[in-house]
Every structure is written in C-alpha cells, then in structure tokens.
C-alpha positions as CSV (number, residue, x, y, z in Angstrom):
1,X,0.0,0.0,0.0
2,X,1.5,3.6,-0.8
3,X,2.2,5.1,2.5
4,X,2.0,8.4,1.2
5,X,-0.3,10.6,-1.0
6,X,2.1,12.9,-3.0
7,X,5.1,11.6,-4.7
8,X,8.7,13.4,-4.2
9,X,8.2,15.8,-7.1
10,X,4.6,16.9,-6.1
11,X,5.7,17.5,-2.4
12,X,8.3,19.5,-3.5
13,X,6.2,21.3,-5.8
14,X,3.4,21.5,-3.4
15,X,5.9,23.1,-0.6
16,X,6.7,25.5,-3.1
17,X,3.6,26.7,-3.9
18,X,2.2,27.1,-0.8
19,X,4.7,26.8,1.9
20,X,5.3,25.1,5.0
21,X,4.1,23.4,7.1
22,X,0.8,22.2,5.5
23,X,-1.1,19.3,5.2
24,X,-1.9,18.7,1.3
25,X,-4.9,16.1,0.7
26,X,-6.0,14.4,-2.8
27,X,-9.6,13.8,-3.1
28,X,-9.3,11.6,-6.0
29,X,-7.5,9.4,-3.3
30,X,-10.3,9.9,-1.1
31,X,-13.0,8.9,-4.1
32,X,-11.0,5.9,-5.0
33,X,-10.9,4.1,-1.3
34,X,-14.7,5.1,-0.6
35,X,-15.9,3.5,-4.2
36,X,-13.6,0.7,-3.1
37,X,-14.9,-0.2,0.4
38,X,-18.8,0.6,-0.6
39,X,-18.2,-2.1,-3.5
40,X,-17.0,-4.5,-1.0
41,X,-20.1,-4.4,1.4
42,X,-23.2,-6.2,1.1
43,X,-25.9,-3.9,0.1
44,X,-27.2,-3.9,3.3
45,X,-24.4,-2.3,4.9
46,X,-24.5,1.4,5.1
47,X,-21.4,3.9,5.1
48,X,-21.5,6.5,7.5
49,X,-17.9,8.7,7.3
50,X,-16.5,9.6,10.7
51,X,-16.0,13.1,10.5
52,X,-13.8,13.4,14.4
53,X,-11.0,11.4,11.6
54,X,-11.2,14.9,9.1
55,X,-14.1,17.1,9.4
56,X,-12.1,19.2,6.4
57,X,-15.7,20.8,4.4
58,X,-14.2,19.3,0.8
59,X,-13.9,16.2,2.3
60,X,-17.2,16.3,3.0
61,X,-18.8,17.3,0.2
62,X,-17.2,14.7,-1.8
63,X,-18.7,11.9,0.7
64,X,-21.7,13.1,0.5
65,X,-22.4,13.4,-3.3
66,X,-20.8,9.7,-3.5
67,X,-24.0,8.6,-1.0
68,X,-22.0,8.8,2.5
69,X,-23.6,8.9,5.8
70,X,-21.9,10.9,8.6
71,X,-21.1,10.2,12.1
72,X,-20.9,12.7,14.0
73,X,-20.2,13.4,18.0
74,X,-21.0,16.9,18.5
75,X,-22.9,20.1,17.4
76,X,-20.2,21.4,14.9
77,X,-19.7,18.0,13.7
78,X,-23.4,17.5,12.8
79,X,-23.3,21.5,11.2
80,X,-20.9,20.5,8.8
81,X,-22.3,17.0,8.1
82,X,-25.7,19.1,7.2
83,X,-23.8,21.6,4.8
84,X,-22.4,18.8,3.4
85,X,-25.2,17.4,2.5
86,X,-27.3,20.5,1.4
87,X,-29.0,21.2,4.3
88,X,-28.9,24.2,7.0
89,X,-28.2,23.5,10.8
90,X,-32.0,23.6,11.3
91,X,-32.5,20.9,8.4
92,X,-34.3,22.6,6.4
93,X,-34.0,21.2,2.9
94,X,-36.2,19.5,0.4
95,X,-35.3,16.3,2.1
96,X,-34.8,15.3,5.4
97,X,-30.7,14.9,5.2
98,X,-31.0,13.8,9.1
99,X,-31.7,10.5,8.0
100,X,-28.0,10.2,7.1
101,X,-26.5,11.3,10.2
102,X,-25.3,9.5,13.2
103,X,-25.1,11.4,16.8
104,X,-23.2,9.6,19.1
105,X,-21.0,10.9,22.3
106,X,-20.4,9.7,25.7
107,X,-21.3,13.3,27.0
108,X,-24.1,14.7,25.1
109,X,-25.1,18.3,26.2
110,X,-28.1,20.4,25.9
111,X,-27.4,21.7,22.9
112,X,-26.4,18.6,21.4
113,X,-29.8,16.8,22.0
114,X,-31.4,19.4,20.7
115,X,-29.0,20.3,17.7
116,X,-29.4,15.9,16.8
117,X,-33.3,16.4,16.8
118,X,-34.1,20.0,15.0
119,X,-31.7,17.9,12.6
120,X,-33.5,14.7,12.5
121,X,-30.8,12.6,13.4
122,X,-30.4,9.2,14.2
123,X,-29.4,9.4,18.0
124,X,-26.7,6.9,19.9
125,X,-27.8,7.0,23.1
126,X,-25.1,6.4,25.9
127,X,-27.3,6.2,29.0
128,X,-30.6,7.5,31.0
129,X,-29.3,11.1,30.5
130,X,-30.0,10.8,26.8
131,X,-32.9,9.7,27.3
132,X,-34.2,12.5,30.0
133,X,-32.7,15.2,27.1
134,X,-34.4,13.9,24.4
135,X,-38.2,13.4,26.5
136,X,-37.7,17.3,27.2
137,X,-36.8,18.9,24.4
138,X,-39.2,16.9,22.4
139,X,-42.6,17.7,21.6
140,X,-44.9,15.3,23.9
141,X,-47.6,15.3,21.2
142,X,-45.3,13.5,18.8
143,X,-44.8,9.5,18.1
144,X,-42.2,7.6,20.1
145,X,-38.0,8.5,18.4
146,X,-36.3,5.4,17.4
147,X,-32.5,5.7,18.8
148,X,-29.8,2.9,19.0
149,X,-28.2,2.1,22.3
150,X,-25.2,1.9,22.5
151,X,-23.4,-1.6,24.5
152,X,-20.0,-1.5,26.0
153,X,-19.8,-5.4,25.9
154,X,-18.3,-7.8,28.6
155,X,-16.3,-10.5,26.9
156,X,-15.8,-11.1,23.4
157,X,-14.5,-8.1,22.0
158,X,-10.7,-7.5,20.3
159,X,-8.8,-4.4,20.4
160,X,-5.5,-4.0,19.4
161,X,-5.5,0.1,20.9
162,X,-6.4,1.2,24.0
163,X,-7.8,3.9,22.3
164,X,-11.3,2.6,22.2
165,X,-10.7,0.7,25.8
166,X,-11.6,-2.5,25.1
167,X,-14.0,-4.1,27.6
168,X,-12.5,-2.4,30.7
169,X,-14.4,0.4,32.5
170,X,-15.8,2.8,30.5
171,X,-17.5,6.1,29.8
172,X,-19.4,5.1,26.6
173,X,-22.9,3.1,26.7
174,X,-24.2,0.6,29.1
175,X,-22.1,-1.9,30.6
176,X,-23.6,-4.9,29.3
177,X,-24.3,-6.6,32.5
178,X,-26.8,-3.5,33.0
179,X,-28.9,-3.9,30.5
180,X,-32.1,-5.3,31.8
181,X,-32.0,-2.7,34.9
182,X,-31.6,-0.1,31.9
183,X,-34.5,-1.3,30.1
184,X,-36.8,-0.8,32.6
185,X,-35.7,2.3,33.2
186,X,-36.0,3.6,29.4
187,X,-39.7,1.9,30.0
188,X,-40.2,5.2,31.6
189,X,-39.9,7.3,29.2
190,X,-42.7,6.3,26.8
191,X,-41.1,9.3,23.8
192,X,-38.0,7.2,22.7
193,X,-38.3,3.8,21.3
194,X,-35.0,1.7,21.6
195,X,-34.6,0.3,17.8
196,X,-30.5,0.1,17.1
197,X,-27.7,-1.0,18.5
198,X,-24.2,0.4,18.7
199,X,-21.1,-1.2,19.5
200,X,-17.5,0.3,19.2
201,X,-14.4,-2.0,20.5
202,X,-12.0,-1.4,18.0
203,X,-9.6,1.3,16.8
204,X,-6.9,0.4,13.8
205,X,-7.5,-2.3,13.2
206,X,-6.0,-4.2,10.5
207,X,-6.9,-7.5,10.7
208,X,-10.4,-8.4,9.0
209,X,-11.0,-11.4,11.1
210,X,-10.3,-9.9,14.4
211,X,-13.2,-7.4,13.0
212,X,-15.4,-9.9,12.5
213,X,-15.4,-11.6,15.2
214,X,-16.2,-8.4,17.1
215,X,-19.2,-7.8,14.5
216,X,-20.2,-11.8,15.6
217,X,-20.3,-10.7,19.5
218,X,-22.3,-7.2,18.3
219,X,-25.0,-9.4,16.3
220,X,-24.8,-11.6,19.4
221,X,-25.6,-8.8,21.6
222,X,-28.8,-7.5,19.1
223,X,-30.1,-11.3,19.2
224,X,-30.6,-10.9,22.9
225,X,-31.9,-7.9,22.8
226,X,-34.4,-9.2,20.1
227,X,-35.5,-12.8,22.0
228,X,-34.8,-11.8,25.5
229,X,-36.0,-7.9,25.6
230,X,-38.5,-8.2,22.7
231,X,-36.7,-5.5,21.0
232,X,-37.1,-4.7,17.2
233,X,-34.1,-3.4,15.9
234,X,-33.7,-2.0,12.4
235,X,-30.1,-0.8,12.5
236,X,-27.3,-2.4,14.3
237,X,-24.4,0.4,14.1
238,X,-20.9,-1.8,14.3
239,X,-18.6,1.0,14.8
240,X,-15.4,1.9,13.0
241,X,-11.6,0.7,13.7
242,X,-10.8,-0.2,9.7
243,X,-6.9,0.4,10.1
244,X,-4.1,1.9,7.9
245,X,-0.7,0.7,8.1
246,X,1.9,3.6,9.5
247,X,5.1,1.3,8.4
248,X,6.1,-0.4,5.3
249,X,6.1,-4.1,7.2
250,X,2.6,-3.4,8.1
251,X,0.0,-5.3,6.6
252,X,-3.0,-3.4,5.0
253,X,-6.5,-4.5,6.0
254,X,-8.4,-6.8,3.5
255,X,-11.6,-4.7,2.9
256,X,-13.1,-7.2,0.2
257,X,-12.7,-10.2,2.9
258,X,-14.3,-7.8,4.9
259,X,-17.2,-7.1,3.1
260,X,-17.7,-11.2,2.6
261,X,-17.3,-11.9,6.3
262,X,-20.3,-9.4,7.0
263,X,-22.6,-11.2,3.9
264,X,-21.9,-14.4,5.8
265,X,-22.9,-12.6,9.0
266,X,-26.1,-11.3,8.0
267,X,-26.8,-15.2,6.0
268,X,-26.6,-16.5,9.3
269,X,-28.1,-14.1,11.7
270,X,-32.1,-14.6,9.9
271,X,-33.8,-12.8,13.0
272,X,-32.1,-9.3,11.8
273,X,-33.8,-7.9,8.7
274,X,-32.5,-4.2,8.9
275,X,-29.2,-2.6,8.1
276,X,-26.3,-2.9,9.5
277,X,-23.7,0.4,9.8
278,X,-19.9,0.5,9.7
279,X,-18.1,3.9,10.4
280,X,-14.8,4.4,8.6
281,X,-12.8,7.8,9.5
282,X,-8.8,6.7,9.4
283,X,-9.2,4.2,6.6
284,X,-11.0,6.8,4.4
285,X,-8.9,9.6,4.9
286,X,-5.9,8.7,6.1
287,X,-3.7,7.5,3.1
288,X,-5.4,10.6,1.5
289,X,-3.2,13.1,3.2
290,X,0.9,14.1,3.6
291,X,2.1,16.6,6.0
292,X,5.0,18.9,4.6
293,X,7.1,20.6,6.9
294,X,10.9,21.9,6.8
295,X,13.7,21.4,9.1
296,X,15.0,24.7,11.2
297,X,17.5,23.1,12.7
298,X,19.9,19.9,13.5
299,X,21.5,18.7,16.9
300,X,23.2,16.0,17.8
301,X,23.0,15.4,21.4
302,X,24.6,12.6,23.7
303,X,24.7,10.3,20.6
304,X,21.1,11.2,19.2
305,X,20.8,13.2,16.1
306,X,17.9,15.8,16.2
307,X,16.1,17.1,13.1
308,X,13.9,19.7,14.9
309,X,10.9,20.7,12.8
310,X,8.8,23.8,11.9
311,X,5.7,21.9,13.7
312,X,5.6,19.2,16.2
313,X,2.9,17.8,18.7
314,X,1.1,20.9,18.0
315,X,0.4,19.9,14.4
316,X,0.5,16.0,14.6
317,X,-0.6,14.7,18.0
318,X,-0.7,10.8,17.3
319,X,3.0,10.3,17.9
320,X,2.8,11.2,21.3
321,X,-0.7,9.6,21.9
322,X,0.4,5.9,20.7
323,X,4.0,5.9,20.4
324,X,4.0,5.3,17.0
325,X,5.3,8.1,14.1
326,X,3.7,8.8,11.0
327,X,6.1,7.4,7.9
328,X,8.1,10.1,6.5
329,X,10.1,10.5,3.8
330,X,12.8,13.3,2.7
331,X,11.9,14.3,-1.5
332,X,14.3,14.8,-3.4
333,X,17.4,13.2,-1.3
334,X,18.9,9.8,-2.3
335,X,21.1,9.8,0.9
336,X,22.0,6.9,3.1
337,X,19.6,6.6,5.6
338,X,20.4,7.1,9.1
339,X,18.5,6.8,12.6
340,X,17.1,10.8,13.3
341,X,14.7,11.8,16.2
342,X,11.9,14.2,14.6
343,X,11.5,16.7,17.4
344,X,8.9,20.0,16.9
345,X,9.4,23.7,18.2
346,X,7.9,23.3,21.5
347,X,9.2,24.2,24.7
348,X,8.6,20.3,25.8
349,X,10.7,17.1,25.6
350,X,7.7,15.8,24.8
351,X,7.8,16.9,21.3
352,X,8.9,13.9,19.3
353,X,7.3,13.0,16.3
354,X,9.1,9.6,16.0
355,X,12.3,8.2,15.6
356,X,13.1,7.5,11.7
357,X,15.7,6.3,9.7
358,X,16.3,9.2,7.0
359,X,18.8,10.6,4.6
360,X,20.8,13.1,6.6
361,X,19.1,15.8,7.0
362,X,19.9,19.5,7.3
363,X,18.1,22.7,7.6
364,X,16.0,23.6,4.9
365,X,15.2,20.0,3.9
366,X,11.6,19.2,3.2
367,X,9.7,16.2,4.9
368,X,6.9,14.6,4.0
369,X,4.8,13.0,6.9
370,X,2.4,10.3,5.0
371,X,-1.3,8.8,6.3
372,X,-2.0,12.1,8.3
373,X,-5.1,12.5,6.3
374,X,-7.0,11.6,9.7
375,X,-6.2,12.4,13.1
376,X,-3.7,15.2,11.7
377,X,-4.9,18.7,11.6
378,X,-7.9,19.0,14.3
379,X,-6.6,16.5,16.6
380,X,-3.4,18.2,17.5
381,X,-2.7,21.0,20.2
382,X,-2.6,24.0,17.1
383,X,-2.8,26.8,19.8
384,X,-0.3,25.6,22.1
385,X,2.2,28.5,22.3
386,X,0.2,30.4,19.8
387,X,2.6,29.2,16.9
388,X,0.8,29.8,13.5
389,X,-1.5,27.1,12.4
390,X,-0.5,24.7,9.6
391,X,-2.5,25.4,6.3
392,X,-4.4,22.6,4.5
393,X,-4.5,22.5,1.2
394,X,-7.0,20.2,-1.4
395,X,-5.8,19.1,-4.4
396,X,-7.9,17.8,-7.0
C-alpha cells in the first residue's frame, strides 16, 4: 500500500507553492478508497464517514455526493455533516438529510440533544441522560423516536489500541451486564423507542478477522436484545476501527474479505432484517493526506541526532498519543539513511514526532509525513504557544 499521498516531485512542488508546514490532501485518493470499500459491502451495509477522523468541508462534500452517511459526535460536527449534505443546521432542505447522520458521544449536552433532533438525526444513546434530554426537548404530542443504544460489551471483543478501551471500564454506553435494569428504566420514558444497536471495540484495526469476530459478538448482543427484551431493531451500528498501516512491514486490512465476512454474517443471523452500519474515518482519509514541513535546525546530542521541525505535537498529536510516528520520507534526497529523532518547536521534551531512519538531514530539507489524512490537523494542540496554524490544502 502507498504510504503516502504525493510523490517526491509533487511534495516539493506542493511546498513551493504554498509553503510550510501544511497538510496537502488528494480527493481523487479519497473517491478511490470510498468506491472501493462501498463495492465491497453487502448492500445492506451502510457507510456512515467519521467526520472526528477529518471534518475538512471538501472532504465532506465529496462523501456526501458519493452517498456517504456521517457520524458525528457533536454540534459542529453535525453543522458540517448538514452543509455537506445540502441542508442548513436547522434541516431545512427539500429532504430530510438527518436521516443520514449519526449522533453519538459519551457526554451529550443540551445543545447537542437538541442540535441531533431539530436535525433529525439518528441518536446513539449512551445512557438514562440521553434519554431524560431527548423526552424534554421533544414535543410530547409526537410519536415515540427510534435511537440505538449503544453496548460497552463484557467479553468477546478485540482491540489491538487502548484507544477505544476494550472491555475495561468505560464512559461510553451501558455496561452490558446492566442492560435489563436499563430497560426498565427507558420503559419510563414512553417518547423514545430503543430500535439500534451500537457497538464500538475497536480502533486500527488491521486484521479483518479480528473485525469480524467483534461484528459476531455485536449481532450476538442485538439477538438478545431481540429474544430476551423483545426489542425490534432496524439498524445495528458496528462501529469503526478499519486500520491503515503507518510502516512499510505493516499489513494493509483486507476490505473485500471484509465485506464477505459481513454477507456471511447477515446469512446467518435470519432474526435481523434491517441494516447494518460500519463507520470508517482513518481508513478513508488517512492515506489521502501528507504533511509537509521543513527542518530549522539539527542537533546531535549525547549520541542522538535531532532534526527539529517547523511543527511538532502541535500539528500532529498521534505520535505522542500511541508511540508510533507517522512514515516520513525526505523528497528529493537519495542519501543513506540514518536513525534521526523528529523533534517539533515546542518548549517540551515531549515533542517527538518519532524516531526515523532518513537521509541526513539538514536545515531547509523538506519532509513529508504520510497517512495524516485523519487524526492530523484537528486532533493536534494547534494553539499551544500560539505558533501559526498549519495550512491545508485540497488538491484535485
């Protein structure tokens, strides 16, 4: 799999037009890997675009003309998801774009709740506060609002990341083990019918069978709820966690075994009739994007050589986060590689982008960060020391 979006001559070229640092995305990219995953789903499986992985307003647009759904976690998420898709904040439009939106979130406020339903969105519902915020800002008069419910589960579930926090404690959903003392409580509030499910336990993953087997325990979980609760759901919402590999000896996930694992899913599992929902963010729009920045300055210090950066932890978080760099190449330079540490401009030892075997590097030289398409821009800490943002810049 290419590891990075731009070849050397178009980073250079890129870096010369519009300076650095920036992060430079290709939507033809982006086009290519969505036409790729939606041809390898059943038809029954819908695609709803994390926008937390790049919330970038092209981006968007071009998910939403190819069909996307969006998932979304917060009030500006959802605006831009309804721009996207032709609609104002308040959905007014000459069809009800809601219907392709996702609100999920662990900590839904007041203005969430009532952003998701002016909206018409399909709600994720985390626990009994959802449901008390929905029952007040919703007319009585009107008929019962199908939401999904989102399950952290108790067994069964692979993670490779504590990202997501595998089956630990946790802030999202209802434990599991709770579930029939939580349906009796949602009994009380006669506005909200439970119709979905939701369950999220992965986060990069690149292994299509550990995916599926999580998908198996979530259909597991819906068939309880179905026989044992009497519950009639229409959209069982399987999360995200498609992985990209950040290193050449990485393997790159197998979509299209992917997309045949779920048919055989939904073959087996007769009681479901509705849809089922996968959320891709990083596997969309990561390989779609490079980050270009320069080097200030070099140090070598108590036998490490330092290649200190125009941007850091303040432009690209992730390092720090998971201890793993982005890849990163130098264009233009056929040197012999050698081991560098990528620091940023900080004033933290905690700026490190990664340690990286590159040609020698010396002020001036160009590097291109590659798969920073997602968690790139809006994750990082851009105001930290009120350095100048990074520009981002769309390329055809």
């Amino acid at each position: 799999m290419k590891l990075f979006a731009l070849d050397g001559n178009e980073a250079l070229e890129t870096a010369r037009r519009y300076g650095t640092p920036c992060f430079a995305y290709r939507l033809d990219q982006a086009e290519v890997r969505y036409r790729r995953l939606r041809a390898a789903l059943p038809d029954r499986c819908r695609l709803a675009y994390a926008v937390k992985a790049n919330p970038g307003t092209p981006l968007l647009a071009l998910f939403a003309s190819l069909g996307s759904w969006f998932d979304c976690a917060s009030d500006g998420e959802l605006n831009r998801a309804m721009t996207a898709l032709g609609a104002d904040r308040a959905g007014k439009a000459s069809v009800n774009h809601g219907g392709r939106i996702l609100f999920a979130g662990p900590g839904k406020n007041d203005d969430d709740i009532k952003a998701a339903l002016a909206a018409g969105a399909r709600l994720q519902i985390d626990g009994v506060d959802d449901l008390d915020r929905i029952t007040t800002f919703r007319a009585a008069v009107l008929p019962p609002l199908d939401v999904n419910l989102r399950i952290h589960p108790i067994t069964g579930i692979s993670e490779g990341s504590r990202i997501i926090g595998g089956t630990g404690p946790s802030t999202f959903g209802v434990d599991e083990e709770e579930l029939g003392a939580f349906l009796e409580l949602a009994g009380k509030f006669p506005q909200v019918r439970i119709a979905g499910l939701q369950v999220f336990a992965a986060s990069n993953e690149k292994n299509h069978l550990a995916l599926l087997q999580n998908h198996r325990a979530t259909l597991a979980i819906g068939h309880k709820m179905s026989e044992e609760f009497g519950l009639k759901l229409d959209l069982i919402d399987l999360g995200g966690g498609l992985g990209i590999p950040y290193s050449e000896d990485e393997a790159e996930l197998d979509v299209e075994a992917l997309g045949a694992g779920l048919a055989r899913l939904l073959e087996e599992n007769t009681w479901f009739r509705g849809e089922l929902v996968l959320e891709p963010g990083r596997w969309l729009a990561g390989p779609c994007g490079v980050y270009l920045a320069r080097v200030t300055r070099t140090k070598r210090s108590r036998g490490t050589r330092f290649a200190i950066m125009e941007g850091g932890i303040n432009h690209l978080l992730r390092p720090l986060l998971t201890g793993q760099p982005f890849p990163a190449q130098v264009p233009g330079s056929s040197g012999v590689p050698v081991a560098h540490t990528l620091a940023g401009p900080l004033c933290t030892s905690l700026d490190r982008l990664g340690e990286l075997n590159l040609p020698p590097l010396e002020r001036g030289d160009l590097v291109m960060l590659g798969q920073t398409g997602a968690y790139g821009y809006t994750e990082a800490m851009n105001d930290f020391l009120c350095r100048p943002r990074p520009d981002e810049v769309w390329l055809p």
